[in-house]
C-alpha positions, -999 to +999 in steps of 0.1 A: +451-890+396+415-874+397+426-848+422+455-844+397+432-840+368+410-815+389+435-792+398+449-789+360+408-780+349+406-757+377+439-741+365+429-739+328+395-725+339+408-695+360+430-688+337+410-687+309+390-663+332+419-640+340+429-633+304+394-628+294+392-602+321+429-587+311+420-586+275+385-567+287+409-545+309+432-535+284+406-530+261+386-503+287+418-485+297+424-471+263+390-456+268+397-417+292+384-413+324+391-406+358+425-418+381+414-449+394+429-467+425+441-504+424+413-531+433+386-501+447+389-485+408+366-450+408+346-461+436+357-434+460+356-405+434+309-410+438+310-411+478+294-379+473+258-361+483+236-365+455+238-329+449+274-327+448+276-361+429+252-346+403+276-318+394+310-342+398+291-361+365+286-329+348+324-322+354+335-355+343+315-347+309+334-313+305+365-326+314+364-359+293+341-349+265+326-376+242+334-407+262+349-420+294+349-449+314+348-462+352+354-489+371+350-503+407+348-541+416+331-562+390+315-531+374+336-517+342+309-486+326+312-465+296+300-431+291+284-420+265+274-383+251+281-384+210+246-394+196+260-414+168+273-439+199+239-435+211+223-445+180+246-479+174+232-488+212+198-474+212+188-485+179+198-520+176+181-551+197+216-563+202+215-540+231+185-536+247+193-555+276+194-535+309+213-540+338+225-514+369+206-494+382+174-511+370+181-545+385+182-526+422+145-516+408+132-552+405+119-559+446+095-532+435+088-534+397+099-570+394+095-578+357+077-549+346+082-532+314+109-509+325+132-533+342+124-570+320+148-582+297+151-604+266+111-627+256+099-614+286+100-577+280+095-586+245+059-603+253+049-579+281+058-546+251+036-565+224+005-572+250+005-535+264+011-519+233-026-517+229-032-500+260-020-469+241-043-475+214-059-441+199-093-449+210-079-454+243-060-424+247-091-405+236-111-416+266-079-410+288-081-373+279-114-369+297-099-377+328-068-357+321-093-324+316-115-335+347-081-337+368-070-300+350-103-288+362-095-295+392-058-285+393-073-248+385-093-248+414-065-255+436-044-228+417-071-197+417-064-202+457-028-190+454-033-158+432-021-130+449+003-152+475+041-142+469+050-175+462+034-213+454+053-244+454+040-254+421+055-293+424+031-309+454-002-293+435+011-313+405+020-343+424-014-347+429-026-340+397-003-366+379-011-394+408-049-391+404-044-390+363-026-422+367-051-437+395-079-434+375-062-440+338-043-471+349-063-483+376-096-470+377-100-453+412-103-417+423-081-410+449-104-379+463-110-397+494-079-388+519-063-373+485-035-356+507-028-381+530-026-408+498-006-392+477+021-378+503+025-413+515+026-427+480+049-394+465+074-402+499+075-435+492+087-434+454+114-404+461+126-431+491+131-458+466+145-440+438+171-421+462+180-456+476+187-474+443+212-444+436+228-448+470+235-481+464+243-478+432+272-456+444+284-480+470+297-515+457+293-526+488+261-528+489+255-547+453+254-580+469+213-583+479+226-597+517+242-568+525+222-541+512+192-560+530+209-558+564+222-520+555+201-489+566+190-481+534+181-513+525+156-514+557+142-481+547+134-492+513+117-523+521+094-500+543+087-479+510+086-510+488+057-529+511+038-498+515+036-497+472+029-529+467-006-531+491-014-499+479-014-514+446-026-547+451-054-536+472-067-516+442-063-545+419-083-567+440-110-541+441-109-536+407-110-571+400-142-582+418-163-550+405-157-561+370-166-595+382-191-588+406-211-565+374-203-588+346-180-555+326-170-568+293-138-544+287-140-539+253-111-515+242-124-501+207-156-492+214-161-457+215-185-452+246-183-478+273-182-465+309-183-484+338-166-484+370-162-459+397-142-435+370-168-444+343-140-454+322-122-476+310-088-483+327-051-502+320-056-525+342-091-537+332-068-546+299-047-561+319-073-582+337-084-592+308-052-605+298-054-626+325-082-642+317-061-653+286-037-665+303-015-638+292-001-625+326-010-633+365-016-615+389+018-608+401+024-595+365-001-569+367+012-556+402+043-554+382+029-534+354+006-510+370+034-503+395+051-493+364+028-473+349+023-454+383+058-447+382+064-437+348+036-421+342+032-399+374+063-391+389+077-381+358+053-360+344+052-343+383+086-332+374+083-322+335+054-301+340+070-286+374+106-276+356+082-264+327+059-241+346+094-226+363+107-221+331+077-202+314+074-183+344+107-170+334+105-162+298+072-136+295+072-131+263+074-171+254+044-165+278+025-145+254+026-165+221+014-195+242-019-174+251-019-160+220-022-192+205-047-204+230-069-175+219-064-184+188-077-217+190-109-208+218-109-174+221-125-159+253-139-191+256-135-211+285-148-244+275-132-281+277-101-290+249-112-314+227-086-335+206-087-315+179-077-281+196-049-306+209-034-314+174-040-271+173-014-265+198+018-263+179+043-236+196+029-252+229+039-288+224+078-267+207+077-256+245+070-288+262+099-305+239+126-272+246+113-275+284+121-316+282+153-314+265+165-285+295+144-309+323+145-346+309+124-363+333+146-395+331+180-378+332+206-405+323+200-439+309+214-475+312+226-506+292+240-539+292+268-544+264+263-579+257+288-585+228+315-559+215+316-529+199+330-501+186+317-467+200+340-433+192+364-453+178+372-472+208+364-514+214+337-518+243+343-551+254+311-572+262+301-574+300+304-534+299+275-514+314+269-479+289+258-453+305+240-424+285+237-389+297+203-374+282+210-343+303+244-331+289+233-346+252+208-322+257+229-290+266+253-297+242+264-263+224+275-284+193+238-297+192+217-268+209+235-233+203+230-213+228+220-248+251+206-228+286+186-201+265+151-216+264+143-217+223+110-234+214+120-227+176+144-256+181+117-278+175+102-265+143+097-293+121+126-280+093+151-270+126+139-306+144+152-326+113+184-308+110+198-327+142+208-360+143+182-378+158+195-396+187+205-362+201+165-356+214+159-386+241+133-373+266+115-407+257+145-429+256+143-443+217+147-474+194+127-507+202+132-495+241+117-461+238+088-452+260+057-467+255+035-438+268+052-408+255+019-400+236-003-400+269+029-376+282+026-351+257-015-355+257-013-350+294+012-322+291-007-300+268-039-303+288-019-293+317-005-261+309-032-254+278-056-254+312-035-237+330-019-208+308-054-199+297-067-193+330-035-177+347-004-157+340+029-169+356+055-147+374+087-158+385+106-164+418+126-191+418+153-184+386+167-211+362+202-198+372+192-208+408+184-245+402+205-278+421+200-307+407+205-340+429+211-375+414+181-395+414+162-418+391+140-389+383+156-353+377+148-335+405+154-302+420+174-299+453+150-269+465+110-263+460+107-246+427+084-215+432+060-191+409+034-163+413+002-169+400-020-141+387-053-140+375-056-132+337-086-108+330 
């Protein structure tokens, strides 16, 4: 009788589970998209090189227009490109749950900001919030200028070469902006050695998580660990981690060891081997409170060294390419320089910042052609109605910044490089989930400010000191899938000194 009973519950139960799953199915085949095969879905269609897989996506776009879906074994996704379907996900907390890829993220960023879901992210958003205070920012900037300084040096020993690799000189830049803002160390000691090893590691990791994120087969954690890649990005993922902690510890006991009282709103304090204050000395302090442990910070200064330095690497590498292409963009950037210092040479202080309007129109045209993060993920926990079709929940959306952004319906004219686009009265004309460099709604980033801040220091610095010719030519540009958009080929400029 009980084994009776227990095969009639099992019954019930699977096939309560099988028309939940046909009603799903039905639902996500109304959607377009790709042939798919029987059991193995769209799987084969991304065993592809990342190049070649980046420009399959772009096809699928053209071909499908607005919206699409996928499927492979346990994974049904919709894609997304109309920015009123963006705006229903992006905007509401129904959805800010994230899923694939960012759970193949979490044996290195665990439950940092960019990867936690639900109280959790909620907590960790509303504690570091502050670290991006206006006070704090301010005393970021000296850093930034310091690091500029330096870039410049660097630079005024490529004039006259034929060509300069512009992306490792600001590799290094970004990395020791974010070593000394988030974690307050200088990284001049064995700089190149440092940040190769650190630069290798992340582009290991990030091209890892898309390999796998490609290959069903490897979503269950066994497998994947026992699989090549999964070896190779263990390697990368240990070598972050004692990096980071190592600097935490240090960190920790100078602040102990000297009695430092972080206090974030006071104007002057310096301490420390930067002689600033630095994110993690917040985040130390949190700890103190009880707040977060130490496992918690590793997760969030990881995070921060991600965000903040491998994606500004990129947007400031695209972004000298580009301007290097359009001379006379070129021009009203330096004529708006000397506007605001003349022949001077001296430091930018925040106010010249706030100065720098057709600059910071170029670094927005130059993100929305190069968005740093180039597609974006989430989970659809409950269902809804995007383009006029039912998402049913248990649906991961997929948003494509980089086609939003080159879409002629949005941007006329979408690969001509047009800072005017971004003119307050032309800005406000577009919807406003079609601009998503930062990501937006209660998930957008939390350090888009220091980007811009860090941006405009960059290339103010820069653009005053040098002209820019060109080499390699936007036309010329692969793009390979990765977390970051990256270039399949060095990106290379002429510098010349401006008299």
């Amino acid at each position: 009788m009980l084994f009776i009973l227990l095969v009639i519950l099992i019954s019930v139960f699977l096939c309560i589970k099988f028309f939940k799953h046909s009603h799903k199915q039905k639902l996500i085949c109304k959607i377009p998209g790709p042939k798919s095969l029987p059991f193995i879905g769209n799987s084969r269609h991304f065993q592809l090189p990342l190049d070649k897989l980046f420009i399959y996506l772009r096809k699928l776009y053209k071909i499908h227009g607005g919206i699409y879906q996928i499927h492979a074994p346990n994974v049904r996704a919709v894609n997304i490109f109309d920015p009123a379907d963006v705006e229903v996900i992006m905007s509401s907390t129904r959805f800010t749950e994230k899923y694939l890829p960012y759970t193949f993220m979490k044996p290195w960023l665990g439950d940092g900001l960019l990867v936690s879901n639900g109280n959790k992210w909620y907590q960790r958003r509303k504690m570091l919030t502050r670290t991006f205070h206006f006070n704090i920012l301010k005393k970021y900037s000296r850093t930034m200028i310091e690091q500029a300084e330096e870039l410049l040096m660097k630079i005024q020993a490529e004039v006259g070469n034929n060509q300069t690799d512009v992306l490792p000189f600001i590799t290094k830049t970004t990395l020791n902006v974010m070593c000394e803002t988030a974690m307050g160390t200088s990284m001049k000691e064995d700089q190149q050695i440092i940040s190769d090893k650190y630069f290798q590691a992340i582009h290991t990791i990030g091209q890892s998580v898309v390999q796998r994120l490609v290959r069903v087969w490897l979503y269950i954690d066994a497998t994947f660990a026992c699989s090549k890649i999964g070896k190779i990005q263990k390697k990368a993922i240990k070598d972050l981690h004692e990096f980071t902690m190592k600097i935490i510890q240090e960190r920790k006991a100078y602040l102990t060891n000297n009695n430092v009282i972080t206090n974030a709103d006071g104007d002057d304090e310096v301490y420390g081997k930067t002689g600033r204050l630095a994110m993690l000395d917040l985040l130390l302090e949190n700890e103190k409170q009880g707040m977060i442990d130490v496992e918690g910070i590793r997760e969030e200064v990881d995070t921060f060294m991600f965000e903040g330095h491998d994606t500004t690497a990129m947007a400031l590498s695209f972004m000298i390419m580009r301007i290097a292409n359009e001379p006379d963009i070129q021009i009203s950037i330096y004529e708006e320089m000397l506007s605001i210092f003349g022949e001077s040479q001296r430091r930018p202080t925040l106010e010249d910042l706030a100065k720098m309007k057709y600059l910071e129109c170029c670094i927005k045209e130059s993100l929305r052609l190069y968005p740093s993060v180039p597609f974006i993920s989430r989970y659809i926990a409950e269902e809804v109605e995007l383009s006029g079709y039912t998402i049913p929940s248990g649906t991961l959306c997929q948003i494509h910044v980089f086609d939003i952004h080159r879409n002629e319906h949005l941007y006329p004219n979408p690969n001509k490089f047009i800072p005017e686009r971004f003119i307050s009265e032309n800005h406000t004309l577009r919807h406003p989930y079609a601009y998503l460099p930062f990501s937006a709604g209660p998930r957008n980033c939390i350090g888009q400010k220091f980007a811009m801040m860090e941006m405009k220091i960059m290339m103010s610095s820069l653009l005053r000191r040098f002209r820019v010719e060109p080499v390699t030519k936007p036309d010329d540009i692969t793009f390979t899938c990765d977390l970051v958009l990256r270039a399949t080929h060095p990106l290379f400029v002429r510098f010349l000194q401006r008299k």
